[in-house]
C-alpha positions as CSV (number, residue, x, y, z in Angstrom):
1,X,45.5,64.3,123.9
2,X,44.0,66.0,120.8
3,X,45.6,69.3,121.8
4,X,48.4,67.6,122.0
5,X,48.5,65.9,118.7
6,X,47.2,69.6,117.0
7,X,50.6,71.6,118.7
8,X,52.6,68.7,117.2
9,X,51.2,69.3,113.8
10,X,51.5,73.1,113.8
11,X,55.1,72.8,115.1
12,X,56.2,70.4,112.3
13,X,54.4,72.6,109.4
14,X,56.0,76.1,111.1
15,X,59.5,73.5,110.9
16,X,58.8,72.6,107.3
17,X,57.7,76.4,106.4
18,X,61.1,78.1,108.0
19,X,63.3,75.6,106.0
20,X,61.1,75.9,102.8
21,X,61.9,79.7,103.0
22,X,65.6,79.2,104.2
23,X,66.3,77.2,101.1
24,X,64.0,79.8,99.0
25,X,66.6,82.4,100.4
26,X,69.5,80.9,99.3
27,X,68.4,80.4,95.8
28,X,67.2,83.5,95.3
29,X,70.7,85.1,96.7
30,X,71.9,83.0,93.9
31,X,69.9,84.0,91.1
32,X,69.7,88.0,92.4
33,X,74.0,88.1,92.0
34,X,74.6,89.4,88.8
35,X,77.9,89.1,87.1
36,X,80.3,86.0,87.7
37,X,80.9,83.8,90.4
38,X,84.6,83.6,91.5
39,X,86.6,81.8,93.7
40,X,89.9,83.3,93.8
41,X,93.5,80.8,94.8
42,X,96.8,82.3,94.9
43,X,99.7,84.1,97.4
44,X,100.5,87.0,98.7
45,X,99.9,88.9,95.1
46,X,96.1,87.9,95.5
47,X,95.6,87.6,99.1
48,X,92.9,90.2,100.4
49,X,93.3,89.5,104.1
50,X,93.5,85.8,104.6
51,X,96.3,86.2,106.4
52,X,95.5,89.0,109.0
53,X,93.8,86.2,110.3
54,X,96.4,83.8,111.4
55,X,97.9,84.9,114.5
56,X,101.6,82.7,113.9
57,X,101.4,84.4,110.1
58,X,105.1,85.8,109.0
59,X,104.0,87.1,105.6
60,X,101.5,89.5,106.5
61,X,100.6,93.4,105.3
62,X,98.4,94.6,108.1
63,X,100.2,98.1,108.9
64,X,101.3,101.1,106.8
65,X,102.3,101.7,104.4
66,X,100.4,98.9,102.8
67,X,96.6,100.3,101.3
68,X,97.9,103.8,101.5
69,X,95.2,103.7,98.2
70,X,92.6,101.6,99.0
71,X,89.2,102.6,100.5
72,X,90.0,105.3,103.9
73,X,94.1,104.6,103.1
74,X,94.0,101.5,105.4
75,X,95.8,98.5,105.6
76,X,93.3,95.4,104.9
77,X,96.0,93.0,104.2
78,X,96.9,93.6,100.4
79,X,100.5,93.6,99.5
80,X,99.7,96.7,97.5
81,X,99.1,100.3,98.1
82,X,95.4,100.2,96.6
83,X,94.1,97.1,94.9
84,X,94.9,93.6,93.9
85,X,94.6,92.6,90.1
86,X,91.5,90.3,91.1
87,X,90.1,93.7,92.7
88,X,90.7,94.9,89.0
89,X,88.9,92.3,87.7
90,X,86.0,92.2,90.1
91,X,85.4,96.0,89.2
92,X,85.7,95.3,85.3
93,X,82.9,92.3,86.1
94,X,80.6,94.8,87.8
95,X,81.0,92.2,91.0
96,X,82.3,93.0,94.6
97,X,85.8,91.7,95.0
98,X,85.5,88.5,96.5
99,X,85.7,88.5,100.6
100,X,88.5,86.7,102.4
101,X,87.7,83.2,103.1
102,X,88.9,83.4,106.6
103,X,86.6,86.0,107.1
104,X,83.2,84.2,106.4
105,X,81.1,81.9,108.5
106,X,80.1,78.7,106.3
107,X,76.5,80.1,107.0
108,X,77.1,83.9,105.3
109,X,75.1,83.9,101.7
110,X,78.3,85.4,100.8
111,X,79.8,81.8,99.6
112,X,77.4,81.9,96.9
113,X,78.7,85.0,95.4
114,X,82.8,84.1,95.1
115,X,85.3,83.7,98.3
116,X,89.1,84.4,98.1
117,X,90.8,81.8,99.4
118,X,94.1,83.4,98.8
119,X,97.3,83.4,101.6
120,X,100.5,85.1,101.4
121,X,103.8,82.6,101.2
122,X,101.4,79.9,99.7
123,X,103.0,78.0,97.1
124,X,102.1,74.8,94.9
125,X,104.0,73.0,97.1
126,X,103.3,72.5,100.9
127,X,106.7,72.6,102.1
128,X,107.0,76.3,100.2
129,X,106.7,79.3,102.6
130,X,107.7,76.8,105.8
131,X,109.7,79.6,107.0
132,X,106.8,81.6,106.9
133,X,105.6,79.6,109.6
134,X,101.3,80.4,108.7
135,X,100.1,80.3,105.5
136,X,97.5,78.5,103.1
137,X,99.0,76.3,100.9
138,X,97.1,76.1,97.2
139,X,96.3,72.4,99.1
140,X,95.1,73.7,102.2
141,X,93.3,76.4,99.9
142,X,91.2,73.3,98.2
143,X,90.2,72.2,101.6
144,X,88.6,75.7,102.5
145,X,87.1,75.1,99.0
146,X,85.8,72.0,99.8
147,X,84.0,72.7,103.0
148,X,82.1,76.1,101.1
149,X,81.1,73.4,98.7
150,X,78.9,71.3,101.4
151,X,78.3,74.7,102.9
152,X,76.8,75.6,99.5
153,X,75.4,72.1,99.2
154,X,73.4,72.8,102.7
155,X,72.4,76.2,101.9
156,X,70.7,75.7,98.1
157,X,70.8,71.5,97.3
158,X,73.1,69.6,95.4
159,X,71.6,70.4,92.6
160,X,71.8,73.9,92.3
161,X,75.2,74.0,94.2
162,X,76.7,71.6,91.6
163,X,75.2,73.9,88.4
164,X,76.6,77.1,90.6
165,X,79.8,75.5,90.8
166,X,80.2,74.6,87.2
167,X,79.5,77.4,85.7
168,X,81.7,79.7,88.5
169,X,85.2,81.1,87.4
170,X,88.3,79.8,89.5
171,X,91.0,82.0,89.2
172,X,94.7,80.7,90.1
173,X,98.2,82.4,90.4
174,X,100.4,80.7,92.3
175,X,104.0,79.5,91.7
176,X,106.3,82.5,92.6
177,X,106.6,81.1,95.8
178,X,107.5,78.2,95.0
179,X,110.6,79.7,93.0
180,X,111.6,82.8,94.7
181,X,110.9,81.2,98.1
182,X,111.8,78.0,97.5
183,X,113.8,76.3,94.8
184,X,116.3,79.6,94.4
185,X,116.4,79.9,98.0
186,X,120.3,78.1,99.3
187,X,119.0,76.8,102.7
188,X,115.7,75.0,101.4
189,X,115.8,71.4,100.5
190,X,114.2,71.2,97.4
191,X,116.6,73.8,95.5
192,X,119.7,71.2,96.5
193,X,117.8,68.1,96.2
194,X,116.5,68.6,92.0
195,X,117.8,70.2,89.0
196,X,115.5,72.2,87.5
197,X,113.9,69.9,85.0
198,X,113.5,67.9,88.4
199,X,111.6,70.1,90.3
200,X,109.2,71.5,87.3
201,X,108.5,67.8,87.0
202,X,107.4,68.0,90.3
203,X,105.4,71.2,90.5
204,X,103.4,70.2,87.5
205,X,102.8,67.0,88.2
206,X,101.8,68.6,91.9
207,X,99.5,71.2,90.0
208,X,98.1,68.0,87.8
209,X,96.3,66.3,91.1
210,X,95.3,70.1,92.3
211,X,93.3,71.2,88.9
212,X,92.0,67.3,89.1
213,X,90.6,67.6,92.2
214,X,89.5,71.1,92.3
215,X,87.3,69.5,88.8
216,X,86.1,66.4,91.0
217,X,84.3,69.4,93.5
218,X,82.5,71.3,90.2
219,X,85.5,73.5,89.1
220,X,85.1,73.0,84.7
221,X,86.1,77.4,84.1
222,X,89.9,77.1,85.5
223,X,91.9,80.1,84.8
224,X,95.7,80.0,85.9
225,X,98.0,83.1,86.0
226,X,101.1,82.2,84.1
227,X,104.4,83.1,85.6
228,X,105.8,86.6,85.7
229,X,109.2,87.5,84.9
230,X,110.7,86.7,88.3
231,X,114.0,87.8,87.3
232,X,113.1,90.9,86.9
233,X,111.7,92.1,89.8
234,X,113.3,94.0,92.3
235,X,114.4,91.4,94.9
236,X,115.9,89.4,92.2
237,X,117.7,92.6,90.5
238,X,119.8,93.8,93.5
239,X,121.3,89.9,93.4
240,X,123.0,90.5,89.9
241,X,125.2,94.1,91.7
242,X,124.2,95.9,88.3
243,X,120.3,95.7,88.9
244,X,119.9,94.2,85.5
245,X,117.4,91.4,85.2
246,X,118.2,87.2,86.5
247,X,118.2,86.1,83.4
248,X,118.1,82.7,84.2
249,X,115.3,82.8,86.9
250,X,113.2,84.4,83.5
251,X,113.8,80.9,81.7
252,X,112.8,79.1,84.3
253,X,109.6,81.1,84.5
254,X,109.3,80.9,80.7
255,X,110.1,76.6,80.9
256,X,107.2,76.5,84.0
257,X,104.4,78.7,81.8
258,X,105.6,76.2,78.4
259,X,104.8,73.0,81.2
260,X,101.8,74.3,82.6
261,X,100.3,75.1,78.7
262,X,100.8,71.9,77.8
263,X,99.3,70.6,81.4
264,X,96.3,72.6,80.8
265,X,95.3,71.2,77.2
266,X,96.1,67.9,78.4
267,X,93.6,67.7,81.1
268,X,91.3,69.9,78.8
269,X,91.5,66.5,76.3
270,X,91.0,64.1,79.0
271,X,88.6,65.8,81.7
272,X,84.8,66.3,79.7
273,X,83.8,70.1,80.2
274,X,86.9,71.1,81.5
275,X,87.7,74.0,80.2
276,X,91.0,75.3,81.3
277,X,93.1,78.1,80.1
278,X,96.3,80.1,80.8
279,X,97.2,83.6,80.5
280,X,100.4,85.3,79.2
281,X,101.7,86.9,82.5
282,X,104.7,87.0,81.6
283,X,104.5,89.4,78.3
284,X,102.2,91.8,79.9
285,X,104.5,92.5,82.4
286,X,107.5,92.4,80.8
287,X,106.0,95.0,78.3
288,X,105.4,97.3,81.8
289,X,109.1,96.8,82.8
290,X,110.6,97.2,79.2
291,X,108.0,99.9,78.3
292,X,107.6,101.8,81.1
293,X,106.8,105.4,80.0
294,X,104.0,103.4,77.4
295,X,102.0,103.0,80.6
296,X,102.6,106.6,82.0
297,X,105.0,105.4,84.7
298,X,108.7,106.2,85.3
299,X,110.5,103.8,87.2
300,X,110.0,99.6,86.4
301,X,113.5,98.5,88.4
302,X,113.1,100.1,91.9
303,X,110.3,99.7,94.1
304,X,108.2,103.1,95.3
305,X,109.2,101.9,99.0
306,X,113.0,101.5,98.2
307,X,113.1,98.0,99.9
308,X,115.1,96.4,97.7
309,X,118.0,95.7,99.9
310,X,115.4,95.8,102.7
311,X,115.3,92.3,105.2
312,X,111.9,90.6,104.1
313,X,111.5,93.8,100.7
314,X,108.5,94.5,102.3
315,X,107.1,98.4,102.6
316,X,107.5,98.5,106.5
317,X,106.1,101.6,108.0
318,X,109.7,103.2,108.6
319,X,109.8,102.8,105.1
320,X,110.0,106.0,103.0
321,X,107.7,105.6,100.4
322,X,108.3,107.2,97.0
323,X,106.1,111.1,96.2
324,X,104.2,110.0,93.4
325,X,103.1,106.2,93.7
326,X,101.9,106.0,90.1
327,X,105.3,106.8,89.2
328,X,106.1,102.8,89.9
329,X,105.3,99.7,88.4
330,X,106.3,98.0,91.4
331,X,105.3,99.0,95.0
332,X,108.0,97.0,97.4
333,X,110.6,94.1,96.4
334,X,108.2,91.5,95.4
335,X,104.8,93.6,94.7
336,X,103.2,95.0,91.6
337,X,101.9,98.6,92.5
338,X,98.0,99.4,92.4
339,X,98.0,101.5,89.2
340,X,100.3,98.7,87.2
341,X,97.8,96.2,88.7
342,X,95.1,98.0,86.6
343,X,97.1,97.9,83.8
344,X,97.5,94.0,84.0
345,X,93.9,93.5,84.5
346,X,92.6,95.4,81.9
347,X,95.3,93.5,79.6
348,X,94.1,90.3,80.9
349,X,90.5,91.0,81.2
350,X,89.0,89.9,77.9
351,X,91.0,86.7,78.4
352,X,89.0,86.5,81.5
353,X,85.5,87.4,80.3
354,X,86.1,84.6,77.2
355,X,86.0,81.8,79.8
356,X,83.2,83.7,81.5
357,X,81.2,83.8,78.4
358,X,81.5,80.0,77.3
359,X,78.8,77.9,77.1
360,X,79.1,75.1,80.2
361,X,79.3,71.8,80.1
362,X,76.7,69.4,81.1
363,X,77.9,68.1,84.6
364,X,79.0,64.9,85.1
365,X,76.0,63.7,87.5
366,X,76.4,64.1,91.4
367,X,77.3,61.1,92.3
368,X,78.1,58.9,89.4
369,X,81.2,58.0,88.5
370,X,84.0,60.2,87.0
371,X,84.1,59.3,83.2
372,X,87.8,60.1,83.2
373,X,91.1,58.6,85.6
374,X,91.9,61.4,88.3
């Protein structure tokens, strides 16, 4: 009996030793990253692979000629010939770009370093991208979110998992979608249903509840991607027969960046520590398609894979793509080419590394009650 009661004992301490250094791991993963943590929500322009891993996926860029650029010239599932803007980013922060979400067990020490959670089609809205039949909406993109936070939780405590949290960067672009496959599209509902005034009502007061809840799981550093010129790029162009620019798809851009401004310092004066900000899309890259030449490229109105007429504008691999690819700010009908995408993150960078570099808010206690109405 007294052997028994001694193998118990050494079994419970080995127990309570290999979770002591479990937890001991995990923080010290934590504290070794150096750089930013950043969680990364958005479509098809910041999608890293999320969708190569849904089998009933339409919007996908898994074959040539997409990553012609990137590390070996293979396809990982970027809608670009080389790198995303976030990968940009990531490489101006000194950190590895973030890992696809879908990619990751909940166990990986990986969460604690930044996850892309981005899907290509995904829209503000759930019903945008239906006819892309798979896809992560920016809801379903806050659920992934939510399950790496108890995964978190689990790995290093509440505590530390709610100071990580805080004090990590949550990038956002998201929105095109929800225009250029949505709202201007004849045979979706929403576009015939609301004026415009009707249906920005709706996408910001959508985005309101989003940013709201993405605060009530630790998000305070929010950075959303304003709007490019949609009208401008080269899907839209071939619609006017002239391939001049939509002029009134660019207002509506410019009215949804004005609504989502004014969103942002709204929940900035309402939420304590939130500290959310918006960047100027839309002049950067309207400076690249105006300005070509100042960026050493030569063509801003065509696409490098000539898809502009193309089914889908997607760079299919009986596509012929363009001789020089830095020639192009734009890689297919809907895509931003890998050297422009360095342009617009080293525009947007110090925007960025402001947010990065502020002081964090004390944290409203885990578990007490929210001090403001969500």
């Amino acid at each position: 009996m007294a052997h028994l009661r001694v193998i118990l004992v050494f079994v419970f301490a080995f127990a309570m030793t290999i979770s002591s250094i479990s937890a001991a791991t995990g923080a010290t993963t934590a504290e070794k990253f150096k750089g930013p943590v950043v969680y990364v929500f958005g479509d098809s322009m910041s999608d890293v692979g999320n969708n190569n891993y849904l089998p009933f996926a339409l919007a996908k860029s898994d074959y040539p000629w997409y990553g012609i650029d990137y590390y070996k010239g293979m396809p990982t599932g970027r809608f670009t010939n080389g790198k995303t803007i976030g990968d940009y980013m990531s490489d101006k922060f000194g950190i590895p770009s973030q890992p696809p979400y879908m990619s990751l067990y909940m166990t990986d020490d990986k969460i604690l370093q930044g996850i892309n959670f981005a899907s290509g089609g995904a829209g503000i809205l759930n019903e945008t991208g239906l006819y892309f039949v798979q896809y992560m909406s920016f809801d379903s993109q806050i659920d992934c979110f939510e399950k790496t936070k108890e995964a978190i939780k689990a790995k290093i405590g509440d505590k530390a998992a709610e100071k990580l949290s805080n004090e990590a960067l949550y990038l956002v672009a998201l929105g095109s979608n929800d225009y250029i496959n949505n709202f201007l599209r004849p045979f979706m509902a929403d576009g015939i249903i609301y004026t415009h005034d009707e249906f920005l009502l709706l996408l910001t007061t959508t985005l309101s509840h989003q940013f709201k809840r993405l605060y009530k799981l630790g998000a305070r550093k929010i950075v959303f991607d304003g709007l490019a010129p949609l009208g401008c790029i080269p899907s839209q162009r071939i619609m006017t027969g002239t391939g001049q620019c939509l002029t009134q798809v660019n207002e509506y851009a410019k009215k949804f960046n004005m609504a989502v401004g004014l969103l942002l310092k709204g929940l900035n004066a309402i939420l304590p520590g939130a500290q959310f900000h918006m960047t100027d899309s839309y002049s950067v890259v309207m400076d690249l398609i105006d300005h070509p030449e100042k960026y050493g490229f030569k063509s801003s109105h065509t696409s490098c894979c000539n898809v502009g007429t193309t089914v889908g504008g997607l760079c299919l691999p009986t596509a012929k793509v363009c001789a020089n690819r830095k020639d192009y700010v734009f890689w297919d009908a809907y895509h931003t080419a890998d050297a422009a995408n360095k342009v617009i993150a080293d525009k947007m960078f110090m925007d960025l590394k402001g947010v990065v570099d502020a002081p964090t808010a004390t944290s409203v206690q885990v578990g007490a009650p929210t001090p403001a109405p969500l």
